[in-house]
N, C-alpha and C positions, 0 to 999 in steps of 0.2 A: 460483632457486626451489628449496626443499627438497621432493623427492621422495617421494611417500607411502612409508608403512613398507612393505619389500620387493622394491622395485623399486631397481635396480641405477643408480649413478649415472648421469647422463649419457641416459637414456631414460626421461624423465616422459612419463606419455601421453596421450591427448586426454581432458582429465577437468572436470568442473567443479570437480570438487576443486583446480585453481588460483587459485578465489577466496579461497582460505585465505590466497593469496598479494596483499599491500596492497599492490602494484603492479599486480597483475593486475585486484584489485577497483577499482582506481581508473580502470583504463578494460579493462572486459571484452568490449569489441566485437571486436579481433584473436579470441580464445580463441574469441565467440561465429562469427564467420566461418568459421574453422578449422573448428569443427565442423558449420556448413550447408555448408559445402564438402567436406569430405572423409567425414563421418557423419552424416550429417544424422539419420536412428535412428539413434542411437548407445546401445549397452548400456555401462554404467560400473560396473566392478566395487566402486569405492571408493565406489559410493552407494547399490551395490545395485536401481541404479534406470535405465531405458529414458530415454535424452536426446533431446527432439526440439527443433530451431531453423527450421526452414522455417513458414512464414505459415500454408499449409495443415493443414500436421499439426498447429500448432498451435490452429488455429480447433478441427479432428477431437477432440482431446483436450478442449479446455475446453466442447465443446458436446456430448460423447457419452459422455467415460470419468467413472467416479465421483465425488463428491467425498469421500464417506462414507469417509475414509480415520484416521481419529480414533481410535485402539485405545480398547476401551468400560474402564470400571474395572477391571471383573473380568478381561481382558484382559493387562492392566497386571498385576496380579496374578500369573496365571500366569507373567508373563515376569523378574517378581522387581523389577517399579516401581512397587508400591503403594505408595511415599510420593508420587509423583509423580497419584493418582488424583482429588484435588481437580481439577485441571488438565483431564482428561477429561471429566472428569463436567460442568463448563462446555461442554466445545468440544464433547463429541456433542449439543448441543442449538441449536447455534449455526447459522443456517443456511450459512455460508459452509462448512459440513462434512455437509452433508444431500442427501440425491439424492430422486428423484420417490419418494412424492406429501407426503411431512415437506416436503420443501424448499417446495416450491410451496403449502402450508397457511401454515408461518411465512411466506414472503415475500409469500405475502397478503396475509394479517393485517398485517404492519408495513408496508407499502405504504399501506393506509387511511393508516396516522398517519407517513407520510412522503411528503406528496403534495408535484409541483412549485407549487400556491398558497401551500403552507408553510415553499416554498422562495425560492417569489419575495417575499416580502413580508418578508424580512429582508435584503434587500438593502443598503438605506439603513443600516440598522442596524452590518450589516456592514461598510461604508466608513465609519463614524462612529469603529466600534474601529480599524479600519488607520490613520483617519488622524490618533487620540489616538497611538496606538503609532509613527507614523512620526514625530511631529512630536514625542516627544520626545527624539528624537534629531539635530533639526534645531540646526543650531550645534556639533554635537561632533563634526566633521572627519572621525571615522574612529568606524566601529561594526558589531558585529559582527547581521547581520541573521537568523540563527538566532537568537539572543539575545531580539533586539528585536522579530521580526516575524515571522517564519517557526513560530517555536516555540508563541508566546501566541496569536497570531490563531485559529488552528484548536481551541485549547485552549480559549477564552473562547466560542467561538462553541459548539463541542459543549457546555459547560457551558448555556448556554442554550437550544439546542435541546433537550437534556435535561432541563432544565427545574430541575438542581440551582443551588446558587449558584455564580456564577461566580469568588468568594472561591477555591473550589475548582478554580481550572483549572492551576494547576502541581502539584496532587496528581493530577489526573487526566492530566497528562503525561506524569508519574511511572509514572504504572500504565501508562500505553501505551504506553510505551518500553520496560516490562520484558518484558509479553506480546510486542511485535512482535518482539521480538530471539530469543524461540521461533517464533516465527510462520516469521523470514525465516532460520532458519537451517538447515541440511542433519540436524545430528547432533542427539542427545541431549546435553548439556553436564552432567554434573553440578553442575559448579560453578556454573551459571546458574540451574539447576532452582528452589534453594532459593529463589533472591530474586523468581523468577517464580511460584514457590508461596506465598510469603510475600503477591506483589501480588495474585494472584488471589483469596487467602481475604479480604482485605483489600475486595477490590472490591466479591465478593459479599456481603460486609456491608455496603456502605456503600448497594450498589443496592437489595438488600433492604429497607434498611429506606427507603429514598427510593419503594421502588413502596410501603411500609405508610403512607406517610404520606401518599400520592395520598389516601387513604378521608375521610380528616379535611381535607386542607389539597391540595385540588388544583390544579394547576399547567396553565399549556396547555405543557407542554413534550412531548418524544417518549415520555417514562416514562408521565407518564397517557394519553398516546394507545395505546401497546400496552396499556396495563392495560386499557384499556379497548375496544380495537378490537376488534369482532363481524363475523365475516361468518357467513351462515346458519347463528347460533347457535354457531359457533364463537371460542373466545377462548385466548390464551395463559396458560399456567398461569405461576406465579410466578415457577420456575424457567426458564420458557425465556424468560421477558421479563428478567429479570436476565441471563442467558447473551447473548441479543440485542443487550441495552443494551450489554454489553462488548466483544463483537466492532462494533456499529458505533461505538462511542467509539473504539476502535483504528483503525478503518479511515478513519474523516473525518480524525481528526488527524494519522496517517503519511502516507497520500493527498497530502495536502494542504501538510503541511510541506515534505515534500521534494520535491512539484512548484513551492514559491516557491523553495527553496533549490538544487533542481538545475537550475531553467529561468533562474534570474538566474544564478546562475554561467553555464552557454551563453550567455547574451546575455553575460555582462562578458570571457568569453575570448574575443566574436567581435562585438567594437563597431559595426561595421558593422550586423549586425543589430539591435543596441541603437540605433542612432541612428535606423534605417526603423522600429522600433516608436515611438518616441518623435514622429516627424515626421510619421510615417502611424498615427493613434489607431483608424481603425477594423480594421488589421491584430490587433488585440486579442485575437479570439474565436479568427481561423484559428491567429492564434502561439501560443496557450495547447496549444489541440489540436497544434502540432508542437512543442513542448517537452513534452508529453505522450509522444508518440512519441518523440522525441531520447533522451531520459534518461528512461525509463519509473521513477514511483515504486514500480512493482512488477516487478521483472524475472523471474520466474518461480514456480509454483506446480506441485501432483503431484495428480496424480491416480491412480485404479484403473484397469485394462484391465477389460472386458464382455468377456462370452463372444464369440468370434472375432474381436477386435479384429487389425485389419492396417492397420501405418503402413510407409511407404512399400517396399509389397510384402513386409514381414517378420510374420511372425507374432508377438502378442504375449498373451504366456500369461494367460489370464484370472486378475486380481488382481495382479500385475505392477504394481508400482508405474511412472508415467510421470510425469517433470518437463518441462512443459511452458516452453519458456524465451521468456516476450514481448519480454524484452528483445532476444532476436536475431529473433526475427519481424519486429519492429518496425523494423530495421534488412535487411529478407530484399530484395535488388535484384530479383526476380520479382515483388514486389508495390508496391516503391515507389521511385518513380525515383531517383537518386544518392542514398540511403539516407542515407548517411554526412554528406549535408548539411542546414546548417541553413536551411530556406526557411519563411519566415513565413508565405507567403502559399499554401502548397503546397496545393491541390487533390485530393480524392479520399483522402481522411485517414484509411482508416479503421482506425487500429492499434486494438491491444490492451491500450492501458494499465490501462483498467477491465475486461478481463476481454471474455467474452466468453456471448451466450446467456441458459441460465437462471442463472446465476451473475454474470450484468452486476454491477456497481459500483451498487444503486442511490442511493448518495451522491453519484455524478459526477455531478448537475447542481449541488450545493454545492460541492464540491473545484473545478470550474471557476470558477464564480462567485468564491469565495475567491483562488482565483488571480490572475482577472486581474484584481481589487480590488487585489489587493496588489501586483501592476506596476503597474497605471495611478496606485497611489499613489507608488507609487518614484518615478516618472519628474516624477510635476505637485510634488511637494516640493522633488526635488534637479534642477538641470542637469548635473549631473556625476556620475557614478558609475563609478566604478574598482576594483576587486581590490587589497586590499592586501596580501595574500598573496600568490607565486605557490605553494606549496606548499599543498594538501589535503587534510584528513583525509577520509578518510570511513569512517563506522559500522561496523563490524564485522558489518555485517549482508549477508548474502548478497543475500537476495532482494528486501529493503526498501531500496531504495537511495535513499542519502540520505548529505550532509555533516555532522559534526560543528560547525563554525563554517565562517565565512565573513564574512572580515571587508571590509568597502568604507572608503573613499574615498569622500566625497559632500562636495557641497556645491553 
């Protein structure tokens, strides 16, 4: 492992900054132990940011410290990133970046027009597209399920809940790959900035004009339900239903992909559990929930310290940036018995893959649903599914953990 700049060979130190390292990101549970064992607060100078991995600190952080962490344009400005302020100017209106009482007005509002009726009634629908997508790749031996399934499914479906065409669901993959890779990453990239600037202006025209065309040609998708969702007189202005519509198109689709892509990988490196999901069909609901847990599709997020914020017994300076890390929570042996395995049928489940509070995941009754659509599809098409790989890529993305491909064996 190459050593941050400054530090003397031979003594890297307990940093998150070893996910830069693609053997460390390929399995960051050791790194994540390391640090609920020996710092659990842990201060990291190469992030500038307060690390916490224990279950409860991390509940304290995602239900107490800010989310409002977003530098506003003018912000950006001062700091000499005003090419970067289109980007901003999106994400301060986005609620997954808003604290009381912004936060709790948007998730309102977009609540009306994401209720679970509107979730349960696309069910059928949803196993209809899995199982065109799975089926045809029935007869071709070997196929890659990012590809095939993992990637379109959550693409086609957000296009529809959106209510745009679903013609459009690998340009909207497109956009939400380039957002989440700022989303899940620690630094500033320059070199990322521009193609992430380039997707966002792009988006915000394509959402804009899809909310002007609700007027004339409305659709029952999630775009005329915010346009048009009212509570006592209240309603979302243009700008922050387009900002909405992009942060939750990012979030169903990342969500989602990388819980099919990282939960069948765990079942295909540990067959045994793949043959009890298969043999025992209503272990379905509990396994999705512990491959949730297992390989969280979101393994950390930052938050602000509030005035007199204290995690475990240290003082932390108000506005103090804190990353809170779910993926070692989620793995914390204080809150869940042999952590490090995989139990299908585990009891008392309650991680933090969605988040946690007023910031919950309100898409994770779809991202589950999706999920175990897309097992229960795997499994009734093929009797056999195998790894044809054993080598892994995975995304260069810190926080958003997820495979590049992933090829099987089926038949």
């Amino acid at each position: 492992m190459t050593d941050p700049p400054g530090l003397k060979e031979g003594s890297p130190p307990l940093s998150l900054y070893h996910l830069l390292d693609p053997d460390v990101l390929a399995d960051p549970y050791p790194l994540y132990r390391q640090l609920r064992d020996e710092d659990p607060v842990h201060w990291d100078p190469y992030l500038h940011a307060w690390v916490v991995t224990r279950y409860p600190d991390v509940v304290t952080v995602l239900h107490r410290y800010r989310a409002a962490r977003t530098p506003t344009p003018e912000r950006l400005v001062e700091l000499g990133m005003g090419e970067i302020t289109p980007i901003a100017a999106v994400m301060v209106r986005q609620m997954l970046f808003l604290d009381q009482p912004q936060h709790g007005r948007v998730r309102r509002l977009a609540s009306v027009a994401f209720t679970p009726r509107r979730i349960a009634v696309l069910r059928q629908h949803i196993r209809q597209i899995a199982e065109k997508l799975v089926d045809d790749q029935v007869g071709a031996g070997r196929f890659d399920v990012m590809d095939a399934l993992a990637n379109p499914l959550p693409a086609i479906v957000t296009a529809e809940m959106l209510g745009v065409p679903t013609s459009d669901h690998e340009l909207l993959k497109g956009w939400s790959q380039d957002f989440a890779e700022m989303l899940g990453n620690f630094q500033h990239n320059p070199g990322r900035a521009k193609k992430v600037l380039q997707s966002v202006e792009e988006m915000v025209t394509y959402f804009h004009a899809a909310v002007l065309r609700e007027d004339s040609h409305p659709t029952e998708g999630l775009i005329n339900a915010l346009t048009t969702a009212e509570v006592a007189g209240d309603r979302l202005n243009i700008e922050e239903v387009v900002a909405n519509v992009i942060v939750t198109m990012v979030g169903g689709q990342e969500t989602t992909t990388n819980l099919i892509g990282n939960g069948l990988l765990a079942l295909l490196r540990q067959p045994d559990q793949l043959d009890r999901l298969r043999s025992d069909p209503t272990l379905m609901e509990s396994g999705v929930e512990e491959l949730l847990r297992y390989e969280s599709p979101s393994q950390h997020t930052a938050r602000l310290a509030p005035v007199g914020a204290v995690l475990g017994g240290i003082d932390i300076a108000e506005g103090a940036a804190v990353i809170a890390v779910m993926g070692a929570a989620n793995r914390d042996p204080e809150r869940f018995h042999e952590p490090d395995r995989l139990d299908l049928s585990r009891q008392d489940n309650r991680h933090l893959a969605f988040g946690w509070s007023a910031h919950f995941c309100f898409g994770a009754p779809l991202a589950r649903m999706e999920g175990q659509i897309a097992f229960e599809t795997l499994l009734d098409r093929f009797s056999h599914l195998a790894l044809a790989e054993e080598t892994i890529q995975w995304r260069p993305n810190l926080g958003l953990r997820g495979v590049t491909e992933l090829l099987v064996n089926a038949s």
